[in-house]
C-alpha positions in Angstrom: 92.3 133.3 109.7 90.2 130.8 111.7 91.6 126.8 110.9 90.4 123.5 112.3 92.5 121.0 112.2 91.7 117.5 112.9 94.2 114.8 114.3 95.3 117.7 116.0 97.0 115.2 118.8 99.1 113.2 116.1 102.2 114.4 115.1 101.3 116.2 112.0 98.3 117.2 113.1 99.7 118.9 116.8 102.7 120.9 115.3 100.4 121.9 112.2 98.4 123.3 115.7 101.8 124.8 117.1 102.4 126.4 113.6 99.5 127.9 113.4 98.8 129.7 116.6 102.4 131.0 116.3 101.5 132.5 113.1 98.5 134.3 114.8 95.9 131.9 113.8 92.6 131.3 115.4 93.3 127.5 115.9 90.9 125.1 116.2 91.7 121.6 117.7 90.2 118.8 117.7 90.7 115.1 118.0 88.9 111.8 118.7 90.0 111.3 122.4 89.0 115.3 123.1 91.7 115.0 125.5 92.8 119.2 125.7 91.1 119.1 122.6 87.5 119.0 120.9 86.4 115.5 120.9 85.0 115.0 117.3 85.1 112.5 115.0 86.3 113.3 111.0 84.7 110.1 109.4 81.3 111.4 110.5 79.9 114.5 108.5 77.7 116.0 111.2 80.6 115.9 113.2 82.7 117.6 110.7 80.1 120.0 109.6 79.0 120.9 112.8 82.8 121.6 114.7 84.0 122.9 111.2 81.0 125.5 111.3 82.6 129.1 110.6 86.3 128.3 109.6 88.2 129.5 106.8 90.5 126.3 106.4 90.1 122.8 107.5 93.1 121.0 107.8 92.7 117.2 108.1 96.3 115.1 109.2 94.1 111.7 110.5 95.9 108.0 110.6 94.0 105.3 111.0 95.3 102.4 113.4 96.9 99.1 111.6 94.2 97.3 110.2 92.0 100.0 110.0 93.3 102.0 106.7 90.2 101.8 105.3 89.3 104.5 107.5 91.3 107.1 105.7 88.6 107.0 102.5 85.6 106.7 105.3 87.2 110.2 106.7 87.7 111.4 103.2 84.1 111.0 102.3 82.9 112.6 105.3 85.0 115.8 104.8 83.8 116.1 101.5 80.3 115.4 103.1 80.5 118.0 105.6 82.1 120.9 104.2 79.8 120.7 101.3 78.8 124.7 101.2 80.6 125.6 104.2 82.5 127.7 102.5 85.9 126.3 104.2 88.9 124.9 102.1 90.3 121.9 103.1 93.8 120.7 103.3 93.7 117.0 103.7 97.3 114.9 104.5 97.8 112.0 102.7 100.6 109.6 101.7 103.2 109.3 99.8 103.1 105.8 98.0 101.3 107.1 95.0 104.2 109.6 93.9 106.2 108.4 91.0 109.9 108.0 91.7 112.1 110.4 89.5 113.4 108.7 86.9 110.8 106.4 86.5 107.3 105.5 85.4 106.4 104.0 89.0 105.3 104.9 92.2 106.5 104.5 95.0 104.8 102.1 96.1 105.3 99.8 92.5 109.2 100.1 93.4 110.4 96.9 94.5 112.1 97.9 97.4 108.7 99.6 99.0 107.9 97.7 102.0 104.8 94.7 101.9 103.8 95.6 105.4 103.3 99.2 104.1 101.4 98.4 101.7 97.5 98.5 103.6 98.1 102.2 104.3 99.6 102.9 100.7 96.6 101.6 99.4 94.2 103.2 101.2 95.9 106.9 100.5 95.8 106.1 96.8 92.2 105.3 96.9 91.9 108.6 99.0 93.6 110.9 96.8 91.5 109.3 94.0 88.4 110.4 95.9 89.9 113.7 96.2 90.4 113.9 92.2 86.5 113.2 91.6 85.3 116.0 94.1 83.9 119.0 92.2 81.5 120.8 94.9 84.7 122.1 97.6 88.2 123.5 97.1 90.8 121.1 98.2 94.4 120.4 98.5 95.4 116.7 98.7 99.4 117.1 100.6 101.8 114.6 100.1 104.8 113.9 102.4 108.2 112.7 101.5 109.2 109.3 101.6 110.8 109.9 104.9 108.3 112.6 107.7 109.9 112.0 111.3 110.6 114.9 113.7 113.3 117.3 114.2 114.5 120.7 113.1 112.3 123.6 111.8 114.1 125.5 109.6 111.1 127.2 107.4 112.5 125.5 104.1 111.1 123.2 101.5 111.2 122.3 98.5 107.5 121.4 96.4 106.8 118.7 93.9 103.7 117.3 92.5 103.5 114.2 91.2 106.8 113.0 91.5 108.5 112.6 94.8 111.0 115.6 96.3 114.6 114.3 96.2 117.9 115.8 97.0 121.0 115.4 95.3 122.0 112.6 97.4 118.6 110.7 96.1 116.9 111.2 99.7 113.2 112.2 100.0 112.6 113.5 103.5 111.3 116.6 105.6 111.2 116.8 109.3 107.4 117.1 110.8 108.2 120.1 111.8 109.1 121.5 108.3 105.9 119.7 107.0 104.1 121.6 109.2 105.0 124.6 107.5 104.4 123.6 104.5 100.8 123.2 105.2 99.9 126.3 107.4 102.0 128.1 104.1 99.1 126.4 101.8 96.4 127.1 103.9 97.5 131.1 104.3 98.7 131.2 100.3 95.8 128.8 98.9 98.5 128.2 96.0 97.1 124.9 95.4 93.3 124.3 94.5 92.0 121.1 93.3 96.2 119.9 93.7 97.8 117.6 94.8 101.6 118.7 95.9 104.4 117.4 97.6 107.2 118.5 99.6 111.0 117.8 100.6 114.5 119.0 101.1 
């Protein structure tokens, strides 16, 4: 399978790269900088059509700087844009904020202990995976991490929610980036998830 994945020097986005090519995968990287890389830019379709040009999946794990989250529905548009009758599915990470807490009728980021200062970014992915919901001419999956996505372990395991946010017993929602990572490759090989929007955790 041929994937592109762009971000692919963030930390989703370069062990999404490492999954991948350990999987056998014709990997594709590319990033803004094109340090070791492609140098491309996602918010702008030509770029995205043209570097996304004969790949099966696209996989998209892009963060804008801090006071640039507006960027993340810029990038969405232009993926939708640019794949238009490419024929390539795209995976597109987003956030987390917009998942309703178990046991509740809000999301996360309604919940009175969610952060003000996150608040830009959880913005921004809600109005992203609301973009994501209108788009009718491409097959997407919108991916949603836990509450909690910081590096360690890969141990190949996951659990998948949808709307609702992946909790253990001890109440916890968290995955390492590594596990994420295989969570995503697993979606672009399986294409379980169409026009979804799922979640992960442990």
């Amino acid at each position: 399978m041929r994937i592109l994945v762009w971000g692919a020097t963030g930390s989703v986005g370069s062990r999404v790269v490492a999954e991948a090519t350990a999987r056998g995968h014709s990997v594709t990287s590319v990033s803004r900088s094109g340090s070791d890389h492609l140098r491309g830019d996602a918010s702008d379709p030509e770029d995205v059509a043209r570097l996304s040009a004969g790949h099966d999946v696209v996989i998209s794990a892009t963060r804008p700087r801090d006071g640039s989250e507006g960027e993340l529905v810029d990038t969405a548009k232009a993926l939708l844009i640019g794949l238009r009758g490419s024929g390539a599915r795209l995976v597109l990470v987003g956030g987390a904020a917009s998942l309703l807490v178990p046991g509740s009728e809000l999301t996360l980021m309604e919940s009175p202990e969610f952060p003000a200062a996150l608040l830009p970014i959880a913005r921004a992915c809600a109005a992203q995976y609301a973009l994501m919901r209108s788009a009718d001419a491409l097959d997407w999956t919108y991916v949603s991490p836990p509450a909690l996505l910081e590096p360690g372990p890969r141990t190949g395991r996951y659990r998948k929610g949808y709307d609702h946010l992946v909790t253990s017993a001890a109440g916890e929602s968290s995955i390492s980036v590594e596990d994420f990572a295989v969570a995503l490759v697993d979606e672009a090989e399986q294409a379980q998830h169409i026009g979804q929007r799922f979640t992960v955790g442990y």
